[in-house]
C-alpha positions as CSV (number, residue, x, y, z in Angstrom):
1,X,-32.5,-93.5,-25.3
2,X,-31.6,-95.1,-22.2
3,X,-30.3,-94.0,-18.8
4,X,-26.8,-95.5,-19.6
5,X,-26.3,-92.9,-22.2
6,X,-25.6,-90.5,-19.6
7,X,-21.8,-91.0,-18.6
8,X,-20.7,-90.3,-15.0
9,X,-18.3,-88.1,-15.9
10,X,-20.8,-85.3,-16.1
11,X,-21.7,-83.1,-13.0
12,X,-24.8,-84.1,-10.9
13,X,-27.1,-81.1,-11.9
14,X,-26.5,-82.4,-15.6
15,X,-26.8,-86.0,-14.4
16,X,-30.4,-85.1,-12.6
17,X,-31.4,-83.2,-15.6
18,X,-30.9,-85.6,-17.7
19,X,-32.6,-88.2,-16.0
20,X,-36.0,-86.4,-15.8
21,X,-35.5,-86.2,-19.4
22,X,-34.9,-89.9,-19.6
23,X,-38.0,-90.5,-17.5
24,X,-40.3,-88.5,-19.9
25,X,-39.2,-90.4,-23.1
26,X,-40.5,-93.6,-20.9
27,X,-43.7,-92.4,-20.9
28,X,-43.7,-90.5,-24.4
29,X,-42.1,-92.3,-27.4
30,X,-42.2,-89.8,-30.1
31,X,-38.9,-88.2,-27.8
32,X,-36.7,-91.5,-28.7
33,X,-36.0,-89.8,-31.5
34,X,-34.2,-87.1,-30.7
35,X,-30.8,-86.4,-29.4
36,X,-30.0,-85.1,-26.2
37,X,-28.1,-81.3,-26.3
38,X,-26.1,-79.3,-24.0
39,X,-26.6,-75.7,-23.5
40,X,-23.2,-74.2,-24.5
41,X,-23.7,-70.5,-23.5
42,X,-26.5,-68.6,-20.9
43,X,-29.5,-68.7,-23.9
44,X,-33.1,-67.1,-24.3
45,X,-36.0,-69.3,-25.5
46,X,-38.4,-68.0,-27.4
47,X,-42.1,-69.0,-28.7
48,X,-41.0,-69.0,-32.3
49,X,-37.9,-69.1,-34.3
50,X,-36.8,-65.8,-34.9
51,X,-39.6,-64.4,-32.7
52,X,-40.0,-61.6,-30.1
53,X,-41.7,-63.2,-27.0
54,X,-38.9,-64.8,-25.1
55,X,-40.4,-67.5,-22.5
56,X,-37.5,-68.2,-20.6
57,X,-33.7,-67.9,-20.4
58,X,-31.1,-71.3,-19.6
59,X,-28.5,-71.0,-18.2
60,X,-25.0,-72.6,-19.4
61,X,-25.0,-77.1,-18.5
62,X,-28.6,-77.1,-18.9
63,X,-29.5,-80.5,-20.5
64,X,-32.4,-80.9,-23.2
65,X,-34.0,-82.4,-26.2
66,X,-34.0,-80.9,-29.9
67,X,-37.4,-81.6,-31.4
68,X,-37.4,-80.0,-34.7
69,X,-34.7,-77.5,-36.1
70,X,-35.3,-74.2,-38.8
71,X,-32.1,-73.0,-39.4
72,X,-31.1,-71.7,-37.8
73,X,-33.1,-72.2,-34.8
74,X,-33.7,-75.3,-32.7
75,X,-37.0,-76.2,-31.1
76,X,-36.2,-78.1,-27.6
77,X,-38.2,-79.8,-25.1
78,X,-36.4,-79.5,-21.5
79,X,-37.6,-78.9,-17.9
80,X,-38.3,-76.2,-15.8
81,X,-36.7,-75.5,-12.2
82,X,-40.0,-77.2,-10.9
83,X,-39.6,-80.0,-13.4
84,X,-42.7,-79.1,-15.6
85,X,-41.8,-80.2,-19.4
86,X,-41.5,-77.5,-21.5
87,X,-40.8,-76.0,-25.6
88,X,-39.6,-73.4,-27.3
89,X,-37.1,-72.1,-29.7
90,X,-33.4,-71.3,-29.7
91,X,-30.5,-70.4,-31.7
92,X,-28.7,-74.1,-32.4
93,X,-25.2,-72.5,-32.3
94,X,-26.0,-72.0,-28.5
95,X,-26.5,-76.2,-28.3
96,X,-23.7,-78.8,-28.1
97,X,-25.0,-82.6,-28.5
98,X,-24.0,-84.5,-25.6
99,X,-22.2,-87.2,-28.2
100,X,-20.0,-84.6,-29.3
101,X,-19.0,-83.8,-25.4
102,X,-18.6,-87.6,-25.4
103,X,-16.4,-87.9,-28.2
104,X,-15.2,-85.1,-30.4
105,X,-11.6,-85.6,-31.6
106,X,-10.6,-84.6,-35.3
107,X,-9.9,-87.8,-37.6
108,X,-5.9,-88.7,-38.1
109,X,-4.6,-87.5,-41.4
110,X,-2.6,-84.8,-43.1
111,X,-3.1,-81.6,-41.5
112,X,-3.2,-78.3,-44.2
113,X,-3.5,-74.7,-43.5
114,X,-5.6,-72.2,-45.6
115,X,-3.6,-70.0,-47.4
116,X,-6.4,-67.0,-48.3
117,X,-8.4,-65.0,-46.1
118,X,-11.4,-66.2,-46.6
119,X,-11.9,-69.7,-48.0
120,X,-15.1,-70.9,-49.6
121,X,-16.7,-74.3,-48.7
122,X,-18.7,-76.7,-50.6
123,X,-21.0,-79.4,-49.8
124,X,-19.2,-81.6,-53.1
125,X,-15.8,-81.3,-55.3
126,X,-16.7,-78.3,-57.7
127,X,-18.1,-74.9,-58.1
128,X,-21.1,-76.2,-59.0
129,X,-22.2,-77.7,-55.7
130,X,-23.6,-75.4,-52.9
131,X,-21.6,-73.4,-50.5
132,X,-21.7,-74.4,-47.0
133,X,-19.4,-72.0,-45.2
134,X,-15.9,-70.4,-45.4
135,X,-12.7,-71.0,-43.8
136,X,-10.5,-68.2,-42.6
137,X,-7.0,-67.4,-43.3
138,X,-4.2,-69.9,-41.0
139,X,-7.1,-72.1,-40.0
140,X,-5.9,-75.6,-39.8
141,X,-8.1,-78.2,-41.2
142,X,-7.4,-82.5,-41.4
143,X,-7.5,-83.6,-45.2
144,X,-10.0,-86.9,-45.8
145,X,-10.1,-87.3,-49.6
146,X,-9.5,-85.9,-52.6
147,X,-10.7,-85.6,-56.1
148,X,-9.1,-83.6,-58.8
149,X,-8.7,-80.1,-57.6
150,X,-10.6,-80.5,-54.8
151,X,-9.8,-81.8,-51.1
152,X,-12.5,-83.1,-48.5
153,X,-11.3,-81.7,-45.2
154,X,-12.3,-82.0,-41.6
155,X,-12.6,-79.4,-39.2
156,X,-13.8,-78.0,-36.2
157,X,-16.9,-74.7,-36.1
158,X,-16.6,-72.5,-33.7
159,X,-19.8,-74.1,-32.0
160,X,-17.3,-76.7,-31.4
161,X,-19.2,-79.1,-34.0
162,X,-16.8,-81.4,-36.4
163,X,-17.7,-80.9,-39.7
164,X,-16.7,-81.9,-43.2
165,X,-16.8,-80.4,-46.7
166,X,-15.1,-79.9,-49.6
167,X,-12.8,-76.8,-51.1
168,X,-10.3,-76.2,-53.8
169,X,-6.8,-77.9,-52.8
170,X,-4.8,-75.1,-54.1
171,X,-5.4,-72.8,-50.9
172,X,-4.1,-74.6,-48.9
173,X,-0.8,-75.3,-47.9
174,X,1.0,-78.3,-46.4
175,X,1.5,-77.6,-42.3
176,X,4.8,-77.6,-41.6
177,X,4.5,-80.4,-39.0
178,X,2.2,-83.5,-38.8
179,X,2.7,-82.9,-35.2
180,X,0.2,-81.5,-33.4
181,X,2.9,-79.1,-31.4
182,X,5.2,-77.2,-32.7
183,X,7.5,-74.7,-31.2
184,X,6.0,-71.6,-31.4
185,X,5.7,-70.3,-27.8
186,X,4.7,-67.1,-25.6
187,X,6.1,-65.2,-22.7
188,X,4.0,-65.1,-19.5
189,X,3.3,-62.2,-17.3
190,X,5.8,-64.0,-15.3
191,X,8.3,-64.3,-17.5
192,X,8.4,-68.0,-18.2
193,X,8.1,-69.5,-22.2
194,X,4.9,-71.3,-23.1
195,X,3.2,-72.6,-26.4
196,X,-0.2,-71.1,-26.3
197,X,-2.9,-74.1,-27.4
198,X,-6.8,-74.4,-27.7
199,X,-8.9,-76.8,-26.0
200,X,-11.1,-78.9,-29.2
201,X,-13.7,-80.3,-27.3
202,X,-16.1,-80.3,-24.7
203,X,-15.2,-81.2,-21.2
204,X,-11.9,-82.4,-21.3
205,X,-11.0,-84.2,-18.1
206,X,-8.0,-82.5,-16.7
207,X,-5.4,-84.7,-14.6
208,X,-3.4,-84.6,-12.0
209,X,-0.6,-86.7,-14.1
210,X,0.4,-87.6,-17.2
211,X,-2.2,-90.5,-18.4
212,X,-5.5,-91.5,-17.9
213,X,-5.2,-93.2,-14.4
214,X,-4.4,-90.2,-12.3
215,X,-7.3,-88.3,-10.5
216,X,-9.5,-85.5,-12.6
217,X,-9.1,-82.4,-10.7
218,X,-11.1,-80.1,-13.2
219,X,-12.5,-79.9,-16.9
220,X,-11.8,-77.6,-19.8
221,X,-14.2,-77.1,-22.8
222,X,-13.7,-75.6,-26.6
223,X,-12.3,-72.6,-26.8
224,X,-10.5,-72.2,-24.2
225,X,-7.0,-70.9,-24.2
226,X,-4.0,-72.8,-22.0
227,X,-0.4,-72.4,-22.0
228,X,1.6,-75.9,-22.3
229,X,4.8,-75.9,-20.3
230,X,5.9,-79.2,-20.5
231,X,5.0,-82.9,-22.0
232,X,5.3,-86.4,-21.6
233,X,4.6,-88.7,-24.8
234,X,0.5,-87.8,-25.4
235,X,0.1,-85.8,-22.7
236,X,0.5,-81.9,-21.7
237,X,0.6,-79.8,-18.6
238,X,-1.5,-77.3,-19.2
239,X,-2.6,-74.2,-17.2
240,X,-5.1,-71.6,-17.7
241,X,-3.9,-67.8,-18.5
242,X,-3.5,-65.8,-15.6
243,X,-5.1,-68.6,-13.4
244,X,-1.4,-69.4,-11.6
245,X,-2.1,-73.1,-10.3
246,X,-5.5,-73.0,-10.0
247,X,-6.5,-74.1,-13.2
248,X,-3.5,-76.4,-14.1
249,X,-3.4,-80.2,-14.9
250,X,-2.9,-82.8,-17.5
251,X,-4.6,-83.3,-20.9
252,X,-4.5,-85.6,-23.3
253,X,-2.8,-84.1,-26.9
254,X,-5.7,-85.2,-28.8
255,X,-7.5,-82.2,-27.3
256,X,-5.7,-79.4,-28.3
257,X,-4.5,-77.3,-31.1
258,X,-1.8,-74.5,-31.6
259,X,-2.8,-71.0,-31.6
260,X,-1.2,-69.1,-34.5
């Protein structure tokens, strides 16, 4: 892993951080291995996976290494306040990889809705393959492939991971619209009609404008809630529940899906 990984668009704590990680894997190889990972949440780290003796706590941006993983706990090599190396174990839902902050938009393609309340998953197209999670009911999901009764579909975890797998095509019903908006909408504590969306990724730059050459005046991450009040081609203004102007910008559509 180089130095160039880390893109400027990330705050200079996370920048430093990441460098002193950076600096290590110079000088210790067996690290170019791994991936680099975002704390997602305030986490404790503890001397085991799934033990009692907690060694530390992170806090929320911190920037670190995953070493080994035991699901579903993480081991992770980062650096103290006083920039001493150090391990332990974590729960990996608390961890975002830095290439998903990077990159994380679902694939193009039909777009179906589960039907049921609870869906089953699979990691192949049939019963007999092993289940790898559920779906819940009006949870939209991007259809890859299909085979038979079954669909491949892509979707995104509530850790804010992508992931794909496999489930039978008749829960699922066609969305009504390939778009991505729709017009379902809310009413504001001030009285003013919004469609209520979720953010699908990590950072996304919020702009000034509509398009990528006006100024980034903040960032929002997966899953938070904005209400869209206007649009212009790709883009949205967005704004933050109850924030009034403060937390209001453009972002890209590609980043956000309707809440039902």
């Amino acid at each position: 892993m180089k130095l160039s990984v880390i893109r400027s668009a990330y705050l200079k704590p996370r920048i430093v951080q990441a460098a002193g990680l950076v600096l290590l894997t110079l000088v210790s190889p067996v690290l170019l291995a791994f991936d680099y990972f975002v704390v997602n949440r305030d986490a404790d780290i503890y001397s085991a996976p799934g033990g009692s003796e907690v060694l530390t706590r992170l806090s929320k941006g911190i920037v670190l290494l995953e070493i080994d993983k035991k699901e579903p706990w993480s081991k992770v090599f980062f650096l103290s306040p006083d920039k001493q190396s150090l391990k332990g174990w974590m729960l990996s839902e608390s961890l975002t990889s830095q290439r998903q902050e990077e990159h994380s938009p679902l694939a193009a393609g039909p777009k179906l809705t589960v039907a049921v309340n609870s869906l089953r998953l699979r990691k192949g197209p049939g019963v007999n393959h092993v289940a790898v999670g559920t779906l819940r009911r009006e949870q939209q999901v991007t259809e890859l492939q299909r085979d038979g009764g079954w669909v491949k579909v892509e979707y995104r975890h509530d850790s804010g991971k992508v992931v794909e797998a496999w489930a039978a095509a008749r829960y699922f019903r066609s969305s009504a619209s390939q778009m991505v908006f729709r017009d379902e909408s809310v009413i504001s504590s001030s009285g003013k009609t919004f469609s209520l969306f979720r953010v699908t990724a990590a950072n996304v730059n919020l702009r000034s404008g509509p398009g990528s050459g006006f100024p980034v005046v903040g960032r929002l991450s997966f899953p938070q809630q904005v209400e869209v009040s206007e649009h212009q081609k790709a883009w949205r203004k967005v704004r933050v529940p109850g924030s009034g102007d403060a937390m209001s910008g453009w972002m890209s559509q590609h980043f956000l899906e309707q809440v039902r």
